[in-house]
N, C-alpha and C positions, 0 to 999 in steps of 0.2 A: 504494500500500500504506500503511495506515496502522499507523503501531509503536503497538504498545501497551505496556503495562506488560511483559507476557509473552514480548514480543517480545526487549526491550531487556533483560529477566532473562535471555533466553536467549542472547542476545551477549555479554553481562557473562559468562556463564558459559562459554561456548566462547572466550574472548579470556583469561581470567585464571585460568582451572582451577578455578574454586569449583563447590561444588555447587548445586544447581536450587533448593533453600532461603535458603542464602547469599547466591546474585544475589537474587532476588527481595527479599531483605529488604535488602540495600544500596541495590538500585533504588526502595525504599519509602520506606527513611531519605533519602537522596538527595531527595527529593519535597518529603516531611514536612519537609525542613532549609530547603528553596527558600521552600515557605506560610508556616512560623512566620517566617525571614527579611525576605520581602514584610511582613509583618505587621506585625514591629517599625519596621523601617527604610526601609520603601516605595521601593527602589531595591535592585535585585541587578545588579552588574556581573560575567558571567562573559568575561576579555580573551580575545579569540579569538571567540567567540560572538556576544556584545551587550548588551543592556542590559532589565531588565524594570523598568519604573517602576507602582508606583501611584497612580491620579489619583484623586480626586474630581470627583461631577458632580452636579449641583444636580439639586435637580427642575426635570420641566418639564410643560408642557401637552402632549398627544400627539394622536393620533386611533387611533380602531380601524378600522383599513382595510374588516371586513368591515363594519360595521354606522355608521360614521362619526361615531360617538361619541366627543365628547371628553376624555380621560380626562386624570389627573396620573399622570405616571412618576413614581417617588419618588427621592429622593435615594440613590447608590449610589457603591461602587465598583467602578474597571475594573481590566487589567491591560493597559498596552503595555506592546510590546515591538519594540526596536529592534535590528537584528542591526547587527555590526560592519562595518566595512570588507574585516575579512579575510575573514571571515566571506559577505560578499555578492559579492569577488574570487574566492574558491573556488567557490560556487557558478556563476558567470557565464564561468570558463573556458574553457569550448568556446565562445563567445561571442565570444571577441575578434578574432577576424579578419572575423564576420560569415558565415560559411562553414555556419554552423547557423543561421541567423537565419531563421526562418519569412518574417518580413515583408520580408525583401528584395526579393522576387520583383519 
């Protein structure tokens, strides 16, 4: 399932009593605060979550797979992001004994 905006407005909104406008425009600002963020200071630390850095990357020379032409990608920015410890401990819990492990077999 993928959350969307609407999805996450409407959690916001069954978890803390606001209404269907409210969430959604929290969950807007909320967004809107992370970009402008990124923007200035190219690193958002949320503890508990992780880390979203912005990097630069130079141009480079590419290919076009269909037609094998070779192009210049242009110089851009990315966004990583790195989750936390706790963060990748929560998710991996049914994991630790191996008991769920697909590749066990």
């Amino acid at each position: 399932m993928a959350l969307t905006r609407a999805n996450l407005a409407a959690k916001v909104r069954s978890k803390v009593g606001l209404s269907t406008v409210e969430s959604a425009e929290y969950v807007a600002s909320f967004f809107d605060f992370i970009k402008s963020e990124a923007e200035e200071a190219g690193t958002i630390k949320l503890n508990g979550f992780g880390n979203f850095t912005v990097k630069e990357k130079k141009a480079r020379k590419g290919r076009n797979p269909r037609t094998g032409e070779t192009i210049i990608i242009s110089e851009r920015k990315v966004v990583k992001f790195k989750p936390s410890v706790i963060f990748k401990s929560e998710i991996n819990k049914k994991y630790k004994n191996g008991s769920s492990d697909k590749r066990s077999r």
